[in-house]
C-alpha positions as CSV (number, residue, x, y, z in Angstrom):
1,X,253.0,207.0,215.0
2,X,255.8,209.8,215.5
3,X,259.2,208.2,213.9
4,X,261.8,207.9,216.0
5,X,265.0,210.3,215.9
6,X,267.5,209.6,213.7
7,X,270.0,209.9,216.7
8,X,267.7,207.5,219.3
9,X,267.4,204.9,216.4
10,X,271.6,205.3,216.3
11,X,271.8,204.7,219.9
12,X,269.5,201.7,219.9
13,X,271.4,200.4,217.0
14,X,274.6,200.7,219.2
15,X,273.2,199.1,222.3
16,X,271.3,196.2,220.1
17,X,274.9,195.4,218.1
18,X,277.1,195.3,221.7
19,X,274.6,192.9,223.4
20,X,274.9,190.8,220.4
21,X,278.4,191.1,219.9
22,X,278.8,190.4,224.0
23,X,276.5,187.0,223.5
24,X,278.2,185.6,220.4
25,X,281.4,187.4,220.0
26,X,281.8,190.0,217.0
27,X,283.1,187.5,214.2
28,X,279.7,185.7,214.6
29,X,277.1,188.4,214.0
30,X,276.6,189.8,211.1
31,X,275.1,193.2,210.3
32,X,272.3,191.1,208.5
33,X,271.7,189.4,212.3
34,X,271.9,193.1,214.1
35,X,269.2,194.6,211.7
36,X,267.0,191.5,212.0
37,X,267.2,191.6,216.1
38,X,266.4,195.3,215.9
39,X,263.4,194.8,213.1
40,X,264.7,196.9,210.7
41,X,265.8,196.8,207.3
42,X,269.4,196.2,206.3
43,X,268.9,200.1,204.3
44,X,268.3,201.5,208.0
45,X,271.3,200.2,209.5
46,X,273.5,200.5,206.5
47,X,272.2,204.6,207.2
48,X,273.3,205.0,210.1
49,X,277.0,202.3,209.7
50,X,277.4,202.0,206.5
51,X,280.4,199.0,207.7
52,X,280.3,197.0,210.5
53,X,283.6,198.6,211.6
54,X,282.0,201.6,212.2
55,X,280.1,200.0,214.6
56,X,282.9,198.3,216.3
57,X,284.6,201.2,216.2
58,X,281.7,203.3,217.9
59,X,281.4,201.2,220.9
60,X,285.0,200.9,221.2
61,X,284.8,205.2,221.1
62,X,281.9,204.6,223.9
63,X,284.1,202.5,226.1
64,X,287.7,204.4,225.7
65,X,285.6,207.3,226.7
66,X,284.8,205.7,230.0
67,X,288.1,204.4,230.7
68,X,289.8,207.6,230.6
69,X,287.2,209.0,233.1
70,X,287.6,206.2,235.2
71,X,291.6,206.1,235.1
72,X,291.6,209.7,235.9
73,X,290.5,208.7,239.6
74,X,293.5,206.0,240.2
75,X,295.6,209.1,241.6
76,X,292.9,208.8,244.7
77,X,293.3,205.1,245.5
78,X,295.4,205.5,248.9
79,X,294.4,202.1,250.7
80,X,293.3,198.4,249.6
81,X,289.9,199.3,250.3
82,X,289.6,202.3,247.6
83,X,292.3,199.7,245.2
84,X,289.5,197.1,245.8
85,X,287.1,199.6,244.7
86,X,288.7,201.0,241.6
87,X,289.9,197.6,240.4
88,X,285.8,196.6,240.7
89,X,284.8,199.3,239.1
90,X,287.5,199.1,235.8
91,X,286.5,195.2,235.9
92,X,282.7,195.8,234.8
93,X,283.6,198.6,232.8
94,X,285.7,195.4,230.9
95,X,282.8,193.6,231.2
96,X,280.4,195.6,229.8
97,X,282.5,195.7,226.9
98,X,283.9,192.3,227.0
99,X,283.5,191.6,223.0
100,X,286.4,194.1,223.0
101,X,288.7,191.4,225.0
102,X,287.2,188.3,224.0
103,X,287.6,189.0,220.3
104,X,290.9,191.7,221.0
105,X,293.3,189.7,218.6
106,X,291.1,189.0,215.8
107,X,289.5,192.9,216.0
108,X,293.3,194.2,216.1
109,X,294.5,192.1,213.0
110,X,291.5,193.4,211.1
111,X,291.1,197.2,212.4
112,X,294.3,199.6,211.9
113,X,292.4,202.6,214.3
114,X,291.6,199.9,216.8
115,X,295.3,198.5,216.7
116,X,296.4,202.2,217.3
117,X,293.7,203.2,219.9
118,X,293.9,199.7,222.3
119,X,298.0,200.7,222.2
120,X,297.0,204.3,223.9
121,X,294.5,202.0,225.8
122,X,297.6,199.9,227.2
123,X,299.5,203.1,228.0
124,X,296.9,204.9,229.8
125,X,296.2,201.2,232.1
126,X,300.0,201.7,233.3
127,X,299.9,205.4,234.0
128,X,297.2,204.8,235.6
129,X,298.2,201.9,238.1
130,X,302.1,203.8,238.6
131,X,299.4,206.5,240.2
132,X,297.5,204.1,242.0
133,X,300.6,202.8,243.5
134,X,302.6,205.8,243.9
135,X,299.4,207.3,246.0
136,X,299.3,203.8,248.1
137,X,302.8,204.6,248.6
138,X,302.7,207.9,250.0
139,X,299.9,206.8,252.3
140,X,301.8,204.0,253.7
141,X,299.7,201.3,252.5
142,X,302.1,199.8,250.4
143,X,306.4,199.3,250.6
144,X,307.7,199.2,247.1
145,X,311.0,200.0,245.1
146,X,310.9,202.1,243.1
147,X,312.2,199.4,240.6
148,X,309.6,197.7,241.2
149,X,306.8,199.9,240.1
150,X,307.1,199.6,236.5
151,X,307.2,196.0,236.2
152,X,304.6,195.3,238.7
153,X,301.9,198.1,236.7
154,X,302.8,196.1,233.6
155,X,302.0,192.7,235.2
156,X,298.5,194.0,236.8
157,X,297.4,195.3,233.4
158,X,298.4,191.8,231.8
159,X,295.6,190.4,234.0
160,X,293.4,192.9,233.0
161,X,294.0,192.7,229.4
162,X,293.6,189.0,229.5
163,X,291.4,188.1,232.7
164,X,288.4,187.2,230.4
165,X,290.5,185.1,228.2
166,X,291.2,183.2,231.1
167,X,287.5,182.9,231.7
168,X,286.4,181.8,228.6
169,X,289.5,178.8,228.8
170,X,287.8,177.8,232.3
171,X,284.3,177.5,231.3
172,X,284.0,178.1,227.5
173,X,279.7,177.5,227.6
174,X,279.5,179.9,230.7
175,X,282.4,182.4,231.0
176,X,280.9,185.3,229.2
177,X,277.5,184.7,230.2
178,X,275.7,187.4,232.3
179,X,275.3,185.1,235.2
180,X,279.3,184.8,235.4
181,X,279.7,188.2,236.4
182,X,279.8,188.6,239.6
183,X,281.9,185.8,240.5
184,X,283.9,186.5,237.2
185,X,284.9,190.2,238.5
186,X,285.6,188.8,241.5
187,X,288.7,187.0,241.0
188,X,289.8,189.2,238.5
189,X,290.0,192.3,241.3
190,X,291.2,189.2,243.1
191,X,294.1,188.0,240.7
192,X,295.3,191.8,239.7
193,X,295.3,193.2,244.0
194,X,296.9,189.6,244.8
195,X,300.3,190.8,242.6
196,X,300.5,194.1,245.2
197,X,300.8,191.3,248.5
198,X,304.5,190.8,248.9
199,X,304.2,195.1,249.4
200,X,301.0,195.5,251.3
201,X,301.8,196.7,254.8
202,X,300.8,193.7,257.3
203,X,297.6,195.8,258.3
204,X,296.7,196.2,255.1
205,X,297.3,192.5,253.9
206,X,295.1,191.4,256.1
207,X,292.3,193.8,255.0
208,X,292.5,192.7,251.3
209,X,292.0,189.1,252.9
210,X,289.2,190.1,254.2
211,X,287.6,191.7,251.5
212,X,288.7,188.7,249.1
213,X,286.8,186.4,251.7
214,X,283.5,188.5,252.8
215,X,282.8,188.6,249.0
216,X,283.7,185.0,247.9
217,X,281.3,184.1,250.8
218,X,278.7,186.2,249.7
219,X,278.9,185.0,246.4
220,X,278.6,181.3,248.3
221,X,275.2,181.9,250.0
222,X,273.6,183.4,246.3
C-alpha cells in the first residue's frame, strides 16, 4: 500500500485535531487523544507539530486566512438583505472554528502570537463593519451619525466575539454541538443586525423582520 504524502497526512492531522478540539474544547484533548483518533503513533504527529501550539496555531493561520477574504467583501453590503448575508456567512466561518471562541481566553493567556494575531483579528472585524455601514449609508439603507459609527462597529463585533459564549451559558450540554448550528447562527446574525434598527430606514426595518421571521419559522417546521 502507497504511503500517504507527508503533506495529506498534515492536512488530516489538522482537520482530525479541529473536530476534536470543536467537540471537547482544546484544554481537554491532548496530542496523545489526536494521534490515537487518527491511528497513528504519537512519533507521526510529533513529525509533523512537534507542540500542540503549533497546531492551534495552524488552524488559527487557516481561519484568519478566511476571515480576511471574507471581510474584504463588507465594502459590498449595501442593503439588509446582503448585511443578512454577510453576517451568515462570518457566523459559520466562527463556527467552524468555534474552539477559537469557546476557549479565546484561556488560548490568549497561554499563546503570545495568538494574543497578538486575535488583536489584528479585532481590528480588521471593525474596519470591516465601518465599511459595511458606510456602504449601507451611501445606499440609503441606513441613517447614522457619523458619531455613531464607531461605537456601534465596536458593539456588533462584541457579539461576534462573544455570541458563542453566550451559547454555551444557555445550554452548556448542547450549545456547541453540530445540531445547534443552524438555530445558533441564527440569532447571532439576529443579535449583531438587531443593534443597526434604531438606523434602518422604515423599508428596510421591515425587511430585516422579515428575514428574522421566515428563518426562525423555518427553523420551527425542521
Amino acid at each position: 500500500m502507497a504511503k500517504k504524502a507527508p503533506r495529506r497526512t498534515a492536512e488530516r492531522i489538522l482537520e482530525v485535531t479541529l473536530d476534536l478540539f470543536n467537540r471537547f474544547g482544546e484544554p481537554n484533548v491532548s496530542t496523545t487523544l489526536i494521534s490515537a483518533e487518527l491511528g497513528i503513533s504519537p512519533g507521526n504527529l510529533y513529525y509533523h507539530y512537534p507542540a500542540k501550539d503549533e497546531l492551534i496555531n495552524s488552524l488559527f493561520d487557516r481561519y484568519e486566512r478566511a476571515l480576511t477574504e471574507l471581510l474584504n467583501a463588507s465594502d459590498g453590503v449595501r442593503d439588509v438583505e446582503d448585511a443578512w448575508f454577510f453576517m451568515h456567512t462570518l457566523f459559520e466561518l466562527i463556527w467552524q472554528y468555534r474552539f477559537l471562541y469557546r476557549d479565546l481566553n484561556d488560548l490568549l493567556s497561554k499563546n503570545r502570537r495568538l494574543e497578538t494575531h486575535f488583536q489584528r483579528v479585532l481590528k480588521d472585524k471593525i474596519r470591516a463593519i465601518r465599511a459595511m455601514l458606510d456602504g449601507m449609508s451611501r445606499a440609503g439603507a441606513v441613517n447614522i451619525d457619523s458619531r455613531e459609527v464607531e461605537p456601534t462597529a465596536d458593539s456588533m463585533v462584541v457579539v461576534l466575539t462573544y455570541w458563542l459564549s453566550f451559547e454555551y451559558v444557555r445550554d452548556p450540554r448542547r450549545a456547541l454541538e453540530p445540531e445547534s448550528a443552524q438555530a445558533a447562527l441564527l440569532r447571532g446574525a439576529h443579535h449583531v443586525l438587531h443593534l443597526l434598527v434604531p438606523y434602518l430606514e422604515h423599508g428596510q426595518r421591515m425587511h430585516l423582520l422579515g428575514l428574522v421571521g421566515a428563518y426562525t419559522a423555518g427553523q420551527e417546521e425542521k
